[in-house]
C-alpha positions in Angstrom: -45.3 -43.9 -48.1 -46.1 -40.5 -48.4 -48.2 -40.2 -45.7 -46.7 -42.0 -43.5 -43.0 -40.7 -44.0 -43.9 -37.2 -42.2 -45.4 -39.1 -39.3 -42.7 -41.1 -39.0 -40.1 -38.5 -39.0 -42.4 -36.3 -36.1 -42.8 -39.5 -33.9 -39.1 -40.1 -34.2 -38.1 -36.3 -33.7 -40.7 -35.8 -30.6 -39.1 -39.4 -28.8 -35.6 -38.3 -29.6 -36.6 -34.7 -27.9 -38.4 -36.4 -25.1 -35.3 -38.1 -24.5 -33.3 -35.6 -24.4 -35.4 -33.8 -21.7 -35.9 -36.6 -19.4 -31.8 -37.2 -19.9 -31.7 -32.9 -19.0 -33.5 -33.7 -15.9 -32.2 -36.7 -14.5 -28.9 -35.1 -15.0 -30.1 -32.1 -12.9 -31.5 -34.8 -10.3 -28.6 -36.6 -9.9 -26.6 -33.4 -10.1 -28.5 -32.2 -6.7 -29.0 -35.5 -4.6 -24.9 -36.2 -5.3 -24.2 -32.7 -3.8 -26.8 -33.4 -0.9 -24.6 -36.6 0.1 -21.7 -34.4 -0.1 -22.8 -32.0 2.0 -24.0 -34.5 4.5 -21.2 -36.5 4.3 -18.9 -33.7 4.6 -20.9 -32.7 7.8 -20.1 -36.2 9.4 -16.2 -36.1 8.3 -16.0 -32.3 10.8 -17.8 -33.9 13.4 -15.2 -37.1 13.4 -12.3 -34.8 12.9 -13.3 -32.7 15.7 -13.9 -35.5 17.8 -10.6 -37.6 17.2 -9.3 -34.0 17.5 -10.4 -34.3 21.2 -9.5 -37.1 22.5 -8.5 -37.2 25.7 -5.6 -34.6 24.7 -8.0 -31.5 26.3 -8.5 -32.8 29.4 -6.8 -30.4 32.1 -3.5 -31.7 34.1 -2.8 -30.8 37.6 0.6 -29.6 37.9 2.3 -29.1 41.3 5.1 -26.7 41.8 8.3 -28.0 42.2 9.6 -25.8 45.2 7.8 -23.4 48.0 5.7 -24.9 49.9 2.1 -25.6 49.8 0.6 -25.7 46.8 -3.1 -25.5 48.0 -4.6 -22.0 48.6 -7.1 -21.7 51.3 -10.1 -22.8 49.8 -8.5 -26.1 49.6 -8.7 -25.8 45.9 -6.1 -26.9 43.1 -4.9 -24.7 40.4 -5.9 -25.8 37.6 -3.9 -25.2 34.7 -4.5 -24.4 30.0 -5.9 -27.5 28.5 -3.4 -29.0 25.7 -4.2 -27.6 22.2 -4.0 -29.3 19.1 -1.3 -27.7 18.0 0.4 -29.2 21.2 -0.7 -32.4 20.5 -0.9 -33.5 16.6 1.6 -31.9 13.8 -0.4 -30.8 10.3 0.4 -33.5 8.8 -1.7 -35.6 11.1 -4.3 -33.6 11.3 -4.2 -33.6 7.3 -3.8 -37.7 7.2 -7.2 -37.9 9.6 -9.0 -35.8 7.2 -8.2 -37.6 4.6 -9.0 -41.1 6.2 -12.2 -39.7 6.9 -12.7 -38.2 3.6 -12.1 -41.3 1.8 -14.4 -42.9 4.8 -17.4 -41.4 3.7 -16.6 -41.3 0.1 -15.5 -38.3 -0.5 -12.0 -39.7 -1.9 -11.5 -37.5 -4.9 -12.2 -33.8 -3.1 -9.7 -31.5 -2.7 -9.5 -29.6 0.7 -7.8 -26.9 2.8 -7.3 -27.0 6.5 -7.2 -25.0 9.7 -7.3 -25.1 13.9 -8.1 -22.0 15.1 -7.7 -21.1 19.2 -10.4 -19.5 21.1 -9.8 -16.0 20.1 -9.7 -17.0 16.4 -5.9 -17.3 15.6 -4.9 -20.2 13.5 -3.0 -23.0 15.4 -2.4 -25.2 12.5 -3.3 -25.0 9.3 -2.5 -26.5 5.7 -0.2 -24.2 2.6 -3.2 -23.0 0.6 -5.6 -22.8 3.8 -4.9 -18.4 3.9 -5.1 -17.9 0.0 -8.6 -20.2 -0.2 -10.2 -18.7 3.1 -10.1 -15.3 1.6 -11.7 -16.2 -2.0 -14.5 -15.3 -2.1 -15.0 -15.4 -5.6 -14.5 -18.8 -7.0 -16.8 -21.7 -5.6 -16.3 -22.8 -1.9 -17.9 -25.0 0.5 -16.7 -24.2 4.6 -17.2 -26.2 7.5 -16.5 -25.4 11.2 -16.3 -27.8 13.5 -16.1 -26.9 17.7 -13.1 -29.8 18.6 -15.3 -30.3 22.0 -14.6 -30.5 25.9 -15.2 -32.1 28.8 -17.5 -30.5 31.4 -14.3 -29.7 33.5 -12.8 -27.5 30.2 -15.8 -25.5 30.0 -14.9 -23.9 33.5 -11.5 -23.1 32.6 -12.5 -21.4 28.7 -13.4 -21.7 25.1 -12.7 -24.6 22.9 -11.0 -25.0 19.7 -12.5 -24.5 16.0 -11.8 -26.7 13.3 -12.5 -25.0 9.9 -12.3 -26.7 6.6 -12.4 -25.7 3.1 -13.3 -27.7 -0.4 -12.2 -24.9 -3.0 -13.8 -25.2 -6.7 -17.1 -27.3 -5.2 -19.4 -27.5 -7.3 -16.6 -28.4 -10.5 -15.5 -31.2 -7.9 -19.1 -32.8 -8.0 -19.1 -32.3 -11.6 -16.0 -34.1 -11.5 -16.9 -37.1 -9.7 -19.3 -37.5 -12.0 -17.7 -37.1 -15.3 -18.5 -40.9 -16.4 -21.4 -40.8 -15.9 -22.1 -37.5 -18.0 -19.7 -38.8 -20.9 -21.6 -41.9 -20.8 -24.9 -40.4 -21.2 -22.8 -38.4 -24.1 -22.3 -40.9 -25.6 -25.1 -43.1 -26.1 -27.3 -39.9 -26.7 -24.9 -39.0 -30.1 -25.0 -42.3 -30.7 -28.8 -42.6 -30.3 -29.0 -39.2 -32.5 -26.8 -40.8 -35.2 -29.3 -43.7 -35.4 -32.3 -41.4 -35.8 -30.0 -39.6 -38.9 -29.1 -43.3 -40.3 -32.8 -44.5 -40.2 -33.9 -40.9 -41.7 -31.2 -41.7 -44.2 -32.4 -45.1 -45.1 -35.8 -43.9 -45.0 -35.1 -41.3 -48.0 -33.1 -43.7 -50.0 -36.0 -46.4 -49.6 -38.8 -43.6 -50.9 -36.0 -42.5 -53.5 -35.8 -46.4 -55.2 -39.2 -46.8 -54.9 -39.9 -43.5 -57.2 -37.0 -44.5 -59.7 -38.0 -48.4 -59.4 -41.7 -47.0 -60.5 -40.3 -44.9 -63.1 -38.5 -47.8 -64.0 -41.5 -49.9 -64.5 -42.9 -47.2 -66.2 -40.1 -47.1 -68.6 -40.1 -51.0 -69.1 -44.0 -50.9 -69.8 -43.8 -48.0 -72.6 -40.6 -49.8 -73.7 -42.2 -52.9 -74.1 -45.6 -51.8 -75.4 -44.4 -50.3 -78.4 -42.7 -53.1 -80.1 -45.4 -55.3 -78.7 -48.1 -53.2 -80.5 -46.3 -52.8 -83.9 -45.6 -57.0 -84.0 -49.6 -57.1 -83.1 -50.5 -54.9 -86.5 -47.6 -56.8 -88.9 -49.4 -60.0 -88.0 -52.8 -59.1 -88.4 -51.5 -57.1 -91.9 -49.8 -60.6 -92.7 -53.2 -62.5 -92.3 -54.9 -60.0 -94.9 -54.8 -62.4 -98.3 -53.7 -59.1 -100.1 -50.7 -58.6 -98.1 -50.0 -62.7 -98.6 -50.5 -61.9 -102.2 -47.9 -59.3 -102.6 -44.3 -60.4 -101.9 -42.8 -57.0 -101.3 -45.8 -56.3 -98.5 -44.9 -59.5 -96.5 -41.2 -59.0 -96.5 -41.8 -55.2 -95.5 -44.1 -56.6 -92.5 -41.6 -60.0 -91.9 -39.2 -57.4 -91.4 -40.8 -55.2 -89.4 -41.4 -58.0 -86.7 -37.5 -58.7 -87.0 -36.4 -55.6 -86.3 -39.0 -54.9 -83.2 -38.3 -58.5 -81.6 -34.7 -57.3 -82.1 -35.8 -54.2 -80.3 -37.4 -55.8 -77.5 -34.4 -58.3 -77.2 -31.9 -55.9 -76.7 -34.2 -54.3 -73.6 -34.0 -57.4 -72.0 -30.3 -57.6 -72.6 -30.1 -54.4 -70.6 -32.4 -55.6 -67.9 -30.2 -58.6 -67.5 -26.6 -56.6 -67.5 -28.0 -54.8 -64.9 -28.8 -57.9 -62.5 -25.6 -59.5 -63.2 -24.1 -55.5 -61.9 -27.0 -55.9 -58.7 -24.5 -59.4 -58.4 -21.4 -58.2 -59.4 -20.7 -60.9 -61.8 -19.9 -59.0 -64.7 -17.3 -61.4 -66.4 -14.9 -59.8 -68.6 -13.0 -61.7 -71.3 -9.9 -59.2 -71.3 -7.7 -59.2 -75.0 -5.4 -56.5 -76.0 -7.7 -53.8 -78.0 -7.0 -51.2 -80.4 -9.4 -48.3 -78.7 -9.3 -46.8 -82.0 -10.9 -49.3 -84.0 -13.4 -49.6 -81.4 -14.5 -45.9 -81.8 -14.6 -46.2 -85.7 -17.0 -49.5 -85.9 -19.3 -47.7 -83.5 -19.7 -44.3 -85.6 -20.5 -46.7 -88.2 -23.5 -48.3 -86.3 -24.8 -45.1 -85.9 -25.0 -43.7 -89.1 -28.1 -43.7 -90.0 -29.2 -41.8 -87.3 -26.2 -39.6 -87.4 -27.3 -38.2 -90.5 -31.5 -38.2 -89.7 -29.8 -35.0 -87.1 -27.6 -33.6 -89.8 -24.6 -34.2 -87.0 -21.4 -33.2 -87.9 -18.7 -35.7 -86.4 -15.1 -34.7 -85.6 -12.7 -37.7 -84.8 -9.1 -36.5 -83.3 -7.7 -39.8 -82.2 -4.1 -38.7 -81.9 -2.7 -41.0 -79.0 0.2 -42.8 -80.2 -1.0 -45.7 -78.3 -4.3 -47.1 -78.6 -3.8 -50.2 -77.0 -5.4 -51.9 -74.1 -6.8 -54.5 -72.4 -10.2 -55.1 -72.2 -13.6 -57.1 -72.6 -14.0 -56.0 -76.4 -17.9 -56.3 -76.3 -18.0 -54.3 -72.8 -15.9 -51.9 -74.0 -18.1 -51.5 -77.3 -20.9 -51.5 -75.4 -19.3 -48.5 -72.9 -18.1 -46.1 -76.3 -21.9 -47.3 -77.9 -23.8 -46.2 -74.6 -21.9 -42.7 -74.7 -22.6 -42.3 -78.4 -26.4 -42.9 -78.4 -26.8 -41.1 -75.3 -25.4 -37.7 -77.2 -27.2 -38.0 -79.9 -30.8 -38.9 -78.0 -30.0 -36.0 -75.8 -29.2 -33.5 -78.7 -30.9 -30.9 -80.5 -30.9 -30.4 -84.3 -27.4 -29.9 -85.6 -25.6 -32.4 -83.5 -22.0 -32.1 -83.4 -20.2 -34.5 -81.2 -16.3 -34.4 -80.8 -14.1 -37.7 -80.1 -10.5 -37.1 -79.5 -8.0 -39.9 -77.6 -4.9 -38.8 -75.8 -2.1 -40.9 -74.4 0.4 -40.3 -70.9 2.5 -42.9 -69.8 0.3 -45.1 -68.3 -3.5 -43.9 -69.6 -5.4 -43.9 -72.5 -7.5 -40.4 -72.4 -11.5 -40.8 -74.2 -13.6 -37.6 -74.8 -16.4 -37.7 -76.1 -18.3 -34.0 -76.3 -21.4 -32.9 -77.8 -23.3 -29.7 -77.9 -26.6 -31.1 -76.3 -29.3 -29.9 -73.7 -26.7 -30.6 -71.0 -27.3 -31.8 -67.3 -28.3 -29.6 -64.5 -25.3 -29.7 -61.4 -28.1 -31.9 -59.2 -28.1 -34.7 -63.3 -24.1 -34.6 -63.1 -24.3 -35.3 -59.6 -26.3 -38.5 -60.4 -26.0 -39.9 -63.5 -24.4 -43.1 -62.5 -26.8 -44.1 -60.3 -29.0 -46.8 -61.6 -32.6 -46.1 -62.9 -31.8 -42.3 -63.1 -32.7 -40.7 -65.9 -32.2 -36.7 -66.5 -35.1 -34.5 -67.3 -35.0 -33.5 -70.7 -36.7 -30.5 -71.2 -39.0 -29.8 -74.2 -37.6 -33.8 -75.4 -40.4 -36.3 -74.6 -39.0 -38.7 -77.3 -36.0 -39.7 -75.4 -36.1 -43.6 -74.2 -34.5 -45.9 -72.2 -34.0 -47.4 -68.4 -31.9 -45.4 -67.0 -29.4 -48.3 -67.2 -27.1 -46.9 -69.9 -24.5 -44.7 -67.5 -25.1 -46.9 -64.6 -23.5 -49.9 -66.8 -21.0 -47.4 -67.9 -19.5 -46.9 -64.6 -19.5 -50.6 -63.4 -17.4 -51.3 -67.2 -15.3 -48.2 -66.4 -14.6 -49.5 -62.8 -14.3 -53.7 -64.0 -11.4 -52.1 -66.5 -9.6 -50.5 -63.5 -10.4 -47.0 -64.9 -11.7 -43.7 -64.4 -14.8 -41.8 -66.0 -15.4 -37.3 -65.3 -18.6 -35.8 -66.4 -18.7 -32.3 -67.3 -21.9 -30.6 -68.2 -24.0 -27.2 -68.7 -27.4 -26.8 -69.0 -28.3 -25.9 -72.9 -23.8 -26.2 -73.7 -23.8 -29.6 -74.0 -21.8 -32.6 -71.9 -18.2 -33.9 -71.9 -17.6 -37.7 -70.2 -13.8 -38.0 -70.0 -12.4 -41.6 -69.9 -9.3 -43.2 -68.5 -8.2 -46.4 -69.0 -4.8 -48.2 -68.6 -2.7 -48.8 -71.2 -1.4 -52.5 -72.1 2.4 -51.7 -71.1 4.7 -53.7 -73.4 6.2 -56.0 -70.9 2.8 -56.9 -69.7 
């Protein structure tokens, strides 16, 4: 795992950044051969403008004069006379409505666009509101087209034709705005493929992170187990010496020694199976009203003999007025117990652990302090995760699972209540309980 963590987190990083470069440059692609159909198409919509523009509007009339005589001269020629312009023939408003069928012809539905027919010495005809303002920016974005509204070969004897000119302001954001969905899109599954990569990183370091506690675990279990194991092993083999058969006060010492480690060893499995029925969430409770109280006294007392191998001193201020809840009274014992032996395992000489209780209207306030190593901020952080244990300094005698504030928490939460740690480094810790109170009408 270790080796291959780092390789999977580069492999991962460089398709992710491979990604996002081949993304980069279809964008750029797509960007370029859109605006290359625009331009083409936009190229086609002046040239069928123009055309329907032309019709057969420009063709020259022959107009005779209504009085004085002949109306030949004497070449025998006609006089011809000015073509019809556009502005003669078609209001803006038409000439608007065939840009716009021809816009949305060639796809081109969504552009915006500005207008103008200018006469042969370059004066506007027709044009549309915005057509002045537009033609004279020249800073923002534009794309112009001009378009010669054609003639007939008879037209181009009698003078110059007619321009169409039109104007897309703000092109390039127009493109970009066509193709908004498609940018979003790409958005979106790219965050979302990004995301992925953090979620299987994620998973990743909490896999390695229970597979180092889960070996510490084992660890653990193996010394814990060991121990007992080895000491039962010697208090047989003493009990098969005839001596120690011989002397009655030898084979109860030795009886009693195997009691108290297979009691030992029992109670570890206990823990190992309170916390699989907490992997199943089938803690059962058996809830009675309980005098918290009493609860704190009866543990003190199972404790006493080590209590006094540390020369603790113990201060009790249980002043709530009301002690009583409900709860599991042997989780509940357990919870207070687990708090107990874990300040006075992770003590120094001269233990001295405070216990005060605290009633509000609706909770019953725990604290339990002691003037122990402490936790570091990363220990507090963590402490009710299961299978962590905090270092412990210059203390290599300090034992257990890691179990102990992990089944804390899960009692804590099963009784509907709340558990605060507070901790220094060489100060000490405080853990800060609250629990319901059995109202009277309940």
């Amino acid at each position: 795992m270790k080796r291959t963590f780092p390789a999977i987190i580069i492999l991962i990083s460089l398709s992710l950044f491979g990604l996002i470069l081949l993304q980069v440059s279809w964008f750029q692609n797509l960007l370029e051969a859109t605006r290359n159909q625009y331009d083409n198409n936009y190229t086609q919509v002046g040239v069928t403008v123009a055309d329907e523009l032309y019709g057969n509007a420009n063709r020259p009339t022959l107009r005779l004069p209504r009085r004085g005589g002949l109306t030949f001269n004497s070449d025998l020629h006609p006089h011809f006379v000015k073509p019809i312009t556009v502005e003669e023939k078609f209001t803006p408003q038409e000439v608007e409505d065939k840009i716009r069928k021809n816009f949305d012809k060639y796809n081109l539905k969504k552009l915006k666009f500005e207008f103008a027919v200018t006469n042969p010495a370059d004066e506007i005809e027709i044009g549309s509101k915005e057509f002045y303002k537009e033609f004279w920016d020249t800073v923002n974005n534009k794309r112009r087209y001009f378009a010669v509204i054609p003639l007939n070969n008879q037209d181009i004897e009698i003078g110059t034709p007619e321009n169409l000119i039109i104007i897309i302001p703000d092109y390039d954001k127009q493109i970009w705005d066509s193709l908004w969905w498609v940018f979003i899109g790409a958005g979106v599954f790219t965050v979302i493929i990004i995301a992925a990569f953090f979620v299987t990183v994620k998973s990743l370091l909490n896999q390695k992170k229970l597979s180092e506690i889960k070996s510490d675990f084992i660890n653990n279990m193996t010394h814990e187990f060991k121990t007992p194991l080895a000491t039962i092993s010697l208090a047989v083999d003493a009990l098969r010496n005839e001596k120690v058969q011989n002397d009655k006060e030898k084979t109860k010492y030795f009886s009693n020694i195997i009691k108290e480690e297979n009691i030992r060893m029992n109670k570890h499995v206990e823990t190992i199976l309170q916390a699989a029925l907490m992997d199943r969430q089938e803690l059962q409770l058996n809830l009675i009203p309980l005098h918290v109280h009493e609860v704190v006294q009866a543990t003190l007392d199972n404790y006493q003999l080590q209590l006094k191998d540390k020369e603790s001193d113990i201060q009790l201020m249980l002043n709530a007025k009301n002690d009583l809840i409900r709860a599991d009274e042997v989780h509940f014992s357990n919870l207070i117990s687990n708090l107990v032996d874990n300040a006075i395992k992770y003590s120094n000489d001269k233990l001295r652990i405070v216990i005060s209780t605290h009633s509000t209207k609706n909770y019953l306030v725990i604290r339990i302090e002691d003037n122990g190593i402490g936790m570091s901020k990363e220990s507090v952080k963590r402490i009710f995760e299961k299978f962590y244990r905090a270092h412990t300094g210059n203390l290599h005698n300090v034992k257990g699972f890691g179990l102990g504030m992990s089944y804390v928490k899960t009692v804590i939460d099963a009784h509907k209540g709340k558990i605060k740690v507070e901790s220094t480094l060489g100060k000490g810790s405080t853990f800060t309980i609250e629990v319901p109170l059995l109202q009277e009408n309940a």
